[in-house]
HTML snippet that shows the backbone in 3Dmol.js (N, CA, C, O; Angstrom):
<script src="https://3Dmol.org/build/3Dmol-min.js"></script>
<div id="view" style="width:600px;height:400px;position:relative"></div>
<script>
const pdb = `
ATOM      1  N   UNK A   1       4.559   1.478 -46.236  1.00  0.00           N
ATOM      2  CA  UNK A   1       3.578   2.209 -47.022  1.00  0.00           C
ATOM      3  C   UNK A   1       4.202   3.523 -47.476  1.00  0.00           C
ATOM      4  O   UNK A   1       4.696   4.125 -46.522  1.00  0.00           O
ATOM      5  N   UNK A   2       4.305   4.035 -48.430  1.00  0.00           N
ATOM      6  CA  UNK A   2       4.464   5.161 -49.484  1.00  0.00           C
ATOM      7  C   UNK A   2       3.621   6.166 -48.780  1.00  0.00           C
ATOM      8  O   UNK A   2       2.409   6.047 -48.598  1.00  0.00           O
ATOM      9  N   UNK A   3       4.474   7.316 -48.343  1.00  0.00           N
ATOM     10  CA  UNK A   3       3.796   8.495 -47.893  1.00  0.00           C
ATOM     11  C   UNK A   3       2.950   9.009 -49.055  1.00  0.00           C
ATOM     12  O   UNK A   3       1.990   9.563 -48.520  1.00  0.00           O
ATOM     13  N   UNK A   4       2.833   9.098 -50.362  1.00  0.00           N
ATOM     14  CA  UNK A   4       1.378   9.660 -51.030  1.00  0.00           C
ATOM     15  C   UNK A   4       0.496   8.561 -50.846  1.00  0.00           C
ATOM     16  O   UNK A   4      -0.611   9.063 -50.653  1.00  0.00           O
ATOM     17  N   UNK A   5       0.377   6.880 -50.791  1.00  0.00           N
ATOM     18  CA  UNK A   5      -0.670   6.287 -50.874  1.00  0.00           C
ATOM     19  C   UNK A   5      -1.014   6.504 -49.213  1.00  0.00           C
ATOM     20  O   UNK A   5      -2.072   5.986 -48.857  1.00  0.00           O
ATOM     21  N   UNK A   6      -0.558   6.918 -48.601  1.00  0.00           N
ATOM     22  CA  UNK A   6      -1.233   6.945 -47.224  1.00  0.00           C
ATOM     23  C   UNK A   6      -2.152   8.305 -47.155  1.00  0.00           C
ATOM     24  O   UNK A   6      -3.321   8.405 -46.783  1.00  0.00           O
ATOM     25  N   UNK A   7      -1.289   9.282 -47.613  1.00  0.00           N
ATOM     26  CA  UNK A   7      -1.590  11.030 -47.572  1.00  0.00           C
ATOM     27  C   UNK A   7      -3.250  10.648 -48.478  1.00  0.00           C
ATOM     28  O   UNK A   7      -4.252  11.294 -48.169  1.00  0.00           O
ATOM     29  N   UNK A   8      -3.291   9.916 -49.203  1.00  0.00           N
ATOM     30  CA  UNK A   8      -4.043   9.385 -50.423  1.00  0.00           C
ATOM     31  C   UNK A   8      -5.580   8.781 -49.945  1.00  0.00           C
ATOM     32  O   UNK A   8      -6.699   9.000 -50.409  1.00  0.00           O
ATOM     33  N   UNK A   9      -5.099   7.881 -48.752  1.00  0.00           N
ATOM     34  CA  UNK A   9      -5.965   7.046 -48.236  1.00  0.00           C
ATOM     35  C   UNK A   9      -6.900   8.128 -47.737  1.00  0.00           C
ATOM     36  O   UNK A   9      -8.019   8.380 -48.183  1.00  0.00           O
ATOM     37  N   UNK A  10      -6.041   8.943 -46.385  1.00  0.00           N
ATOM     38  CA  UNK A  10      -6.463   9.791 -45.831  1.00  0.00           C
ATOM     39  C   UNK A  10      -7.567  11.062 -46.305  1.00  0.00           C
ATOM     40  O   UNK A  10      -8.378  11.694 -45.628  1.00  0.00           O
ATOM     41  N   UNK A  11      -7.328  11.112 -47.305  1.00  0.00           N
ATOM     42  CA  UNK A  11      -7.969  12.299 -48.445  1.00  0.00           C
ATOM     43  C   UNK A  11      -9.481  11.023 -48.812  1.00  0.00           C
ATOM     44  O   UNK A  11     -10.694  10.912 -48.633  1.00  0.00           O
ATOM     45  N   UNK A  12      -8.539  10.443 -49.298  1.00  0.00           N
ATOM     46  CA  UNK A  12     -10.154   9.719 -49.661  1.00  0.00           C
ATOM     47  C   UNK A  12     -11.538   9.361 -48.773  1.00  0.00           C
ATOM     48  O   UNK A  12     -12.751   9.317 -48.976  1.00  0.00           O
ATOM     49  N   UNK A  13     -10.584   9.130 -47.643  1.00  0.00           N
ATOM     50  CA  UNK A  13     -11.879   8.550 -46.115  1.00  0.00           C
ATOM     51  C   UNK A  13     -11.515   9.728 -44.868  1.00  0.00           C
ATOM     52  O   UNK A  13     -12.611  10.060 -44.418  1.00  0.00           O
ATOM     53  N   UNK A  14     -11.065  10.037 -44.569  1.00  0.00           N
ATOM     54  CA  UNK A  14     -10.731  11.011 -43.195  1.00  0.00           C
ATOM     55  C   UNK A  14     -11.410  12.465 -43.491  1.00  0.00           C
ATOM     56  O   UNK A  14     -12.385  12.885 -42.868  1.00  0.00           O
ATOM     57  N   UNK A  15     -10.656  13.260 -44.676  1.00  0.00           N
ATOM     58  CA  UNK A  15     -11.017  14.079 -44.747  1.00  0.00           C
ATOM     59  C   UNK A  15     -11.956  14.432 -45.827  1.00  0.00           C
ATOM     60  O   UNK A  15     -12.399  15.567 -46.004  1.00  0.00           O
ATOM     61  N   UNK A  16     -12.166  13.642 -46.369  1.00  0.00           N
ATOM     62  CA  UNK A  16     -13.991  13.561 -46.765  1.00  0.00           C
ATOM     63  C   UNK A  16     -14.910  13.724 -46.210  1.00  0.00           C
ATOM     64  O   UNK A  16     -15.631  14.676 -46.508  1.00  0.00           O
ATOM     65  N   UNK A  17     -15.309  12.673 -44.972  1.00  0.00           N
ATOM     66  CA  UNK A  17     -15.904  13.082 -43.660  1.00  0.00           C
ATOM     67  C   UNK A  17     -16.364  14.206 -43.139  1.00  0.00           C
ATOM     68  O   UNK A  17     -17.458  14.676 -42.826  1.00  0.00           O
ATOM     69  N   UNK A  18     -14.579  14.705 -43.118  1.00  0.00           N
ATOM     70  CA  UNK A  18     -14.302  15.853 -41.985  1.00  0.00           C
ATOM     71  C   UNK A  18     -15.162  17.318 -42.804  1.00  0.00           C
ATOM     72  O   UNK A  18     -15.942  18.107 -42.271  1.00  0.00           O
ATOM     73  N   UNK A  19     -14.716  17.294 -44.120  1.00  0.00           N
ATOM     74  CA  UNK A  19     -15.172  18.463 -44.501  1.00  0.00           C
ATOM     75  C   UNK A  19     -16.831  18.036 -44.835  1.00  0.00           C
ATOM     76  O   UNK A  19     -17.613  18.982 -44.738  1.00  0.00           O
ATOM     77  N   UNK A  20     -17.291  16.999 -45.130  1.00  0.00           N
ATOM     78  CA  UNK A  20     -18.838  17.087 -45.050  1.00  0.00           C
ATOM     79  C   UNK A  20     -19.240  17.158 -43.986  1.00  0.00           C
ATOM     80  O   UNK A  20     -20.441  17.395 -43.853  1.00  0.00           O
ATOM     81  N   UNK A  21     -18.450  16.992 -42.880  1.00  0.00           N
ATOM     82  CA  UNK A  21     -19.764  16.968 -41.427  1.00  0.00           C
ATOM     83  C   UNK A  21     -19.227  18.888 -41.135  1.00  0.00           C
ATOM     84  O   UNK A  21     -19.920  19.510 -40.330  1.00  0.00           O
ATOM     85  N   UNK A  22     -18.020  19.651 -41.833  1.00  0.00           N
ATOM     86  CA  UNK A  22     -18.274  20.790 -41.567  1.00  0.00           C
ATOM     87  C   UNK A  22     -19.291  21.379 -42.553  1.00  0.00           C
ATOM     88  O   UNK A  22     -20.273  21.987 -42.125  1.00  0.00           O
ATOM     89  N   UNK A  23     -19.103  21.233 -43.705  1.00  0.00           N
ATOM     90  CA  UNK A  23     -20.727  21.477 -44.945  1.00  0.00           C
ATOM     91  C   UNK A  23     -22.021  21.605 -44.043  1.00  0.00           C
ATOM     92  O   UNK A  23     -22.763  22.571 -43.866  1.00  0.00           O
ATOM     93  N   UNK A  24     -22.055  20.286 -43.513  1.00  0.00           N
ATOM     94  CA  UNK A  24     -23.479  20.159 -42.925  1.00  0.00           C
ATOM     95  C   UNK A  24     -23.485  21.452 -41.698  1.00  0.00           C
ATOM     96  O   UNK A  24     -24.210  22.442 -41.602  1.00  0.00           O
ATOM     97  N   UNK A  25     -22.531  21.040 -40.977  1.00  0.00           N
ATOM     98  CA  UNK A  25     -22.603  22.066 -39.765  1.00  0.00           C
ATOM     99  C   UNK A  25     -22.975  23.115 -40.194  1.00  0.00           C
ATOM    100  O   UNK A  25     -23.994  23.523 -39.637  1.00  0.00           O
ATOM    101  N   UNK A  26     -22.250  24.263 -41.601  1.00  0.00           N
ATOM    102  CA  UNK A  26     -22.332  25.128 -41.469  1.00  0.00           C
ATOM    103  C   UNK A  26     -24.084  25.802 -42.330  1.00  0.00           C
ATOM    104  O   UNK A  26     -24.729  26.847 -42.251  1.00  0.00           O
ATOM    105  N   UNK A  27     -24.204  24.752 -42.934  1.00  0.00           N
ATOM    106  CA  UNK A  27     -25.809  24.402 -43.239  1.00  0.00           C
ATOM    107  C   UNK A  27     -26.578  24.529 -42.619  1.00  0.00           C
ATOM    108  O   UNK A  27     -27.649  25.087 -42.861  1.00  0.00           O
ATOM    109  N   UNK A  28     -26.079  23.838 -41.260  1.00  0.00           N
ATOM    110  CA  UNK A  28     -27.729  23.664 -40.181  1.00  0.00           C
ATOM    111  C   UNK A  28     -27.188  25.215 -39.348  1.00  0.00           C
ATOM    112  O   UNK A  28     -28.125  25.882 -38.909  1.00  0.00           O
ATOM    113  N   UNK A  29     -26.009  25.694 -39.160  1.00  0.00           N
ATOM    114  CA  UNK A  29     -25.842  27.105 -38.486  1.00  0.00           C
ATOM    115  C   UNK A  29     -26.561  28.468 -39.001  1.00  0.00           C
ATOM    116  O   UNK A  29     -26.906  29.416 -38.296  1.00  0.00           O
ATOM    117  N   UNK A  30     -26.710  28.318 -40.517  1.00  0.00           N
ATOM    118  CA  UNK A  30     -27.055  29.383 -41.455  1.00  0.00           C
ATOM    119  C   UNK A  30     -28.733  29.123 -41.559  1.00  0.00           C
ATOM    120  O   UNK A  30     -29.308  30.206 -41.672  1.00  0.00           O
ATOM    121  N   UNK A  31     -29.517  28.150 -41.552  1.00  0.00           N
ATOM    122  CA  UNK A  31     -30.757  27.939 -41.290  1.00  0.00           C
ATOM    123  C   UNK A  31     -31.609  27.716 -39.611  1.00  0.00           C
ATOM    124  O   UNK A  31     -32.833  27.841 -39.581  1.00  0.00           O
ATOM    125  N   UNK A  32     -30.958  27.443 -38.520  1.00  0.00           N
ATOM    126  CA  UNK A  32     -30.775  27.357 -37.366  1.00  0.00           C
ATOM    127  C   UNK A  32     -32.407  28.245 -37.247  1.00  0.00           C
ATOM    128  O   UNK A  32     -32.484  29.317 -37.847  1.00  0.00           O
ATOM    129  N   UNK A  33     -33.444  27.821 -36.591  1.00  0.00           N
ATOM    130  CA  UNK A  33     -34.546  28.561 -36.104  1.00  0.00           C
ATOM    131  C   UNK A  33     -33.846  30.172 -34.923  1.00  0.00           C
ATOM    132  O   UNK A  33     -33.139  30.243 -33.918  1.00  0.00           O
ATOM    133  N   UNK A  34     -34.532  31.139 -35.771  1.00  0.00           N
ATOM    134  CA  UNK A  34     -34.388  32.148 -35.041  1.00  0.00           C
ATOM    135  C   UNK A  34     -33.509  32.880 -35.792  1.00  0.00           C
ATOM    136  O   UNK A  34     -33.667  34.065 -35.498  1.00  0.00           O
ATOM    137  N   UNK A  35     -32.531  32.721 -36.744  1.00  0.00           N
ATOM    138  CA  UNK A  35     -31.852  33.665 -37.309  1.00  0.00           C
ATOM    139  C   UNK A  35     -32.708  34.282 -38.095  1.00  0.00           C
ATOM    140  O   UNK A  35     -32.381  35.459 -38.250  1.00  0.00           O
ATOM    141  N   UNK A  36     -33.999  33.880 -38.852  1.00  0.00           N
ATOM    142  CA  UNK A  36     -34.153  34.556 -39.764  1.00  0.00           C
ATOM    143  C   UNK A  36     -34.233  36.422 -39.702  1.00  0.00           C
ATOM    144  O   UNK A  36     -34.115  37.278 -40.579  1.00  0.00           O
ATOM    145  N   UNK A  37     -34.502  36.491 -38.145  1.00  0.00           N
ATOM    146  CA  UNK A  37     -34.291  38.528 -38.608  1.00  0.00           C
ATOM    147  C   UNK A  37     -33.192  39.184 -38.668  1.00  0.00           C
ATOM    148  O   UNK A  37     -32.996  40.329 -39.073  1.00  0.00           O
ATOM    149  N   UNK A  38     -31.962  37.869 -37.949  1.00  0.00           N
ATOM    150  CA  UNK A  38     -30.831  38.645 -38.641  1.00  0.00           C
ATOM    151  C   UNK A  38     -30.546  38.367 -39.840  1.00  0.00           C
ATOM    152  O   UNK A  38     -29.743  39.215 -40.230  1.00  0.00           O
ATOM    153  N   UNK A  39     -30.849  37.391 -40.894  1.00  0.00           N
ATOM    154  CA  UNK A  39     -30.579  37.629 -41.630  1.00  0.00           C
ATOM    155  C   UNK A  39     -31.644  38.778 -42.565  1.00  0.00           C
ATOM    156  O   UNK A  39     -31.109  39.474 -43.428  1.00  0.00           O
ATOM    157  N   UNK A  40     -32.552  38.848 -42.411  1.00  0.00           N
ATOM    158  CA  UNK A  40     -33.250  39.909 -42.770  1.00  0.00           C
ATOM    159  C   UNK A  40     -32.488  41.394 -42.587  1.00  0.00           C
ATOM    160  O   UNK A  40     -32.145  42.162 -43.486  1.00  0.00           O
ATOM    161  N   UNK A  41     -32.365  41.523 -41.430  1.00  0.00           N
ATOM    162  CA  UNK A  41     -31.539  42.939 -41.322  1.00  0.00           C
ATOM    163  C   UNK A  41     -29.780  43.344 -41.830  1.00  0.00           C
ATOM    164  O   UNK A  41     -29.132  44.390 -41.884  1.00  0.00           O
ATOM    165  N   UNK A  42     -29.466  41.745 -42.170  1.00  0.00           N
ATOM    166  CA  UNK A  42     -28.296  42.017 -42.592  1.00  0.00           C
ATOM    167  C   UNK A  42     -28.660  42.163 -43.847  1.00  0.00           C
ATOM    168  O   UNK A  42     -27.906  42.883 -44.501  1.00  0.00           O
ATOM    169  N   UNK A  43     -30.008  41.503 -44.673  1.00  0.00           N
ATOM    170  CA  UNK A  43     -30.054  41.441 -46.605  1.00  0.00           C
ATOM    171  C   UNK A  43     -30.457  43.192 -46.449  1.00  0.00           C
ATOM    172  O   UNK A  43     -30.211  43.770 -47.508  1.00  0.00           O
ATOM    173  N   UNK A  44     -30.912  43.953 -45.560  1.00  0.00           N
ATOM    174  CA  UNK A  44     -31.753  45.081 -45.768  1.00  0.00           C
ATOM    175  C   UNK A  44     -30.443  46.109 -45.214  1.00  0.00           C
ATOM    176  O   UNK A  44     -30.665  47.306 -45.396  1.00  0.00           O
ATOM    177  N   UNK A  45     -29.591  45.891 -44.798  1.00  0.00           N
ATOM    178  CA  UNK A  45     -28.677  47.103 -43.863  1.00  0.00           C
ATOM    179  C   UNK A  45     -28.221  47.802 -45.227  1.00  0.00           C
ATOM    180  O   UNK A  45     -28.053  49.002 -45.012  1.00  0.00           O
ATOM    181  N   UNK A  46     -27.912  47.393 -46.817  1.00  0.00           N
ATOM    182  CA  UNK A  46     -27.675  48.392 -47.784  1.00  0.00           C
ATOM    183  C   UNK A  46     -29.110  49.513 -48.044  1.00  0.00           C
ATOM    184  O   UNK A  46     -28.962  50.343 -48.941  1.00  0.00           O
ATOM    185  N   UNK A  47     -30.063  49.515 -47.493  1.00  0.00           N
ATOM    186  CA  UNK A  47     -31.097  50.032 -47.922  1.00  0.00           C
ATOM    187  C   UNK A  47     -31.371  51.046 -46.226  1.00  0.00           C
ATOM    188  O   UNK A  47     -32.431  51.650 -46.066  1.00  0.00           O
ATOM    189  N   UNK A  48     -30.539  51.060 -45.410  1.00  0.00           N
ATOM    190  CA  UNK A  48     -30.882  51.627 -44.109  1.00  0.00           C
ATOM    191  C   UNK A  48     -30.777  53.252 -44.263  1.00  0.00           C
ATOM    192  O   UNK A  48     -31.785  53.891 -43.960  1.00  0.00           O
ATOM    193  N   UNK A  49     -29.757  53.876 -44.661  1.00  0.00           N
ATOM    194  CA  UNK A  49     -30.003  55.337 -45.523  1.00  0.00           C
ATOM    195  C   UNK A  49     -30.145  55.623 -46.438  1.00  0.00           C
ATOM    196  O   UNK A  49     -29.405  56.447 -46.976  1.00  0.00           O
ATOM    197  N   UNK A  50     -31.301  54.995 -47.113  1.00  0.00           N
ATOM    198  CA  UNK A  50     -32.009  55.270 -48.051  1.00  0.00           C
ATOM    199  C   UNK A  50     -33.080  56.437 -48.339  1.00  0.00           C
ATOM    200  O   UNK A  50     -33.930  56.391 -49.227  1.00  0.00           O
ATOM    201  N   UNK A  51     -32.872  57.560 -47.368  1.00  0.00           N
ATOM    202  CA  UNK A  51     -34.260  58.600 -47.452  1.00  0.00           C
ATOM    203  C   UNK A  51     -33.734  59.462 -48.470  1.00  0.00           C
ATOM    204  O   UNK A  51     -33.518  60.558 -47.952  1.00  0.00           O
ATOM    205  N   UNK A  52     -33.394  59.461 -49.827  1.00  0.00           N
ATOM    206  CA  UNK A  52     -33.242  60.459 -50.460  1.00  0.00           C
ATOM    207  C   UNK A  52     -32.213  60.311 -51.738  1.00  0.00           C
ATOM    208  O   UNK A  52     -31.075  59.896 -51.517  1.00  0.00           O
ATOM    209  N   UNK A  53     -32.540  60.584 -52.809  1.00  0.00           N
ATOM    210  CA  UNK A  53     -31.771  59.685 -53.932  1.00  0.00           C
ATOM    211  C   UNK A  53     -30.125  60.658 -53.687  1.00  0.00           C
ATOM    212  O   UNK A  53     -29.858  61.754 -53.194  1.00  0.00           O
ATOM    213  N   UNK A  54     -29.312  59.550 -54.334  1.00  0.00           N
ATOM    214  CA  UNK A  54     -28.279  59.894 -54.796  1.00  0.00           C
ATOM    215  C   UNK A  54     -27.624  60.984 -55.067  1.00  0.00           C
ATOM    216  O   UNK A  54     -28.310  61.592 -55.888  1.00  0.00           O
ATOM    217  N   UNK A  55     -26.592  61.623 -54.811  1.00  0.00           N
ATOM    218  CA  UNK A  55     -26.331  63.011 -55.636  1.00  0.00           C
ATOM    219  C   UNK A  55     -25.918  62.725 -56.793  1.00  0.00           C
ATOM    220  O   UNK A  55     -25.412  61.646 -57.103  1.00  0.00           O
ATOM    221  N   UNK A  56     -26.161  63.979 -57.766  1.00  0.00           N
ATOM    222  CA  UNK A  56     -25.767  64.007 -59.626  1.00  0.00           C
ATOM    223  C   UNK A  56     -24.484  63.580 -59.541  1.00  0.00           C
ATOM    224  O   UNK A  56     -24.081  62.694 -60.293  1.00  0.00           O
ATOM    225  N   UNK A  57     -23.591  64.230 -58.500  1.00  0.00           N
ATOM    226  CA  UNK A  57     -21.972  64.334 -59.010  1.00  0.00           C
ATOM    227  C   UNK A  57     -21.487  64.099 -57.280  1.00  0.00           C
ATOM    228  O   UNK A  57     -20.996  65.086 -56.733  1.00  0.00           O
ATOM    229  N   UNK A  58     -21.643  62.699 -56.388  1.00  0.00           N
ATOM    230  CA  UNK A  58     -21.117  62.978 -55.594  1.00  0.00           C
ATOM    231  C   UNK A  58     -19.618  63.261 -55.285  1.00  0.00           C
ATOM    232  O   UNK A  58     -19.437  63.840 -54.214  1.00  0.00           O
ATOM    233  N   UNK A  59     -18.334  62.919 -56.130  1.00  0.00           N
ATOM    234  CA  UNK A  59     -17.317  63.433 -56.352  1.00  0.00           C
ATOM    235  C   UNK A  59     -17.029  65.176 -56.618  1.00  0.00           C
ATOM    236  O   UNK A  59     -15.892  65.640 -56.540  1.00  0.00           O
ATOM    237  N   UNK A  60     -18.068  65.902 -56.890  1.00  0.00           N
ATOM    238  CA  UNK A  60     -18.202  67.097 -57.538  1.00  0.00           C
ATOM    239  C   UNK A  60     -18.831  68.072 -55.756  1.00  0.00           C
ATOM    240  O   UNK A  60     -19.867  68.502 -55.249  1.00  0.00           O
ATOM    241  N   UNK A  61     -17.755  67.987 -55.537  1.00  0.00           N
ATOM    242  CA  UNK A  61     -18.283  69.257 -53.772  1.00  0.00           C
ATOM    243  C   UNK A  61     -17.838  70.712 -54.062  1.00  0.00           C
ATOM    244  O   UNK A  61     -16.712  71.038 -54.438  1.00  0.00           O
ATOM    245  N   UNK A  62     -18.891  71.544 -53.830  1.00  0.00           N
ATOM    246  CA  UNK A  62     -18.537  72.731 -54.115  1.00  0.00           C
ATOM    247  C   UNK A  62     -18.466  73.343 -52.723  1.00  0.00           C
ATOM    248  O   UNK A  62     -19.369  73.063 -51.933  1.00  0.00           O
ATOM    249  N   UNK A  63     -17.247  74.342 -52.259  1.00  0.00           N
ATOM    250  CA  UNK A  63     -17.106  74.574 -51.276  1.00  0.00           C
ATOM    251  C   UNK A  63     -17.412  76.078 -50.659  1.00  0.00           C
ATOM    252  O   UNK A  63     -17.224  76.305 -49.464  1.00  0.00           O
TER     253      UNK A  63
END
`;
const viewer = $3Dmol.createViewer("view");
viewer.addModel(pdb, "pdb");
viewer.setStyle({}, {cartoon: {color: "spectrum"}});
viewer.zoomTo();
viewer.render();
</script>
């Protein structure tokens, strides 16, 4: 057998498989009951020092 029709086979049935049963895994890890407040606190952690707008010129420090 010809090392690409084997490398070939392999791609077609082995690691087809392999990477859909990691897809799924990482599917059912990211929905998994109970993450949802971390993911909540991770979508909200850009908004955690938020008490007070922006400065005009934060590059611009007067000393």
């Amino acid at each position: 057998m010809e090392t690409y029709t084997f490398l070939r086979q392999l791609a077609d049935s082995w690691f087809l498989l392999a990477m859909t049963l990691v897809f799924l895994g990482v599917c059912v890890w990211a929905f998994r009951p109970g993450s949802r407040a971390m993911h909540r606190d991770v979508a909200n952690s850009i908004f955690r020092h938020d008490d007070r707008p922006a400065e005009a010129n934060p590059a611009k420090k007067e000393a």
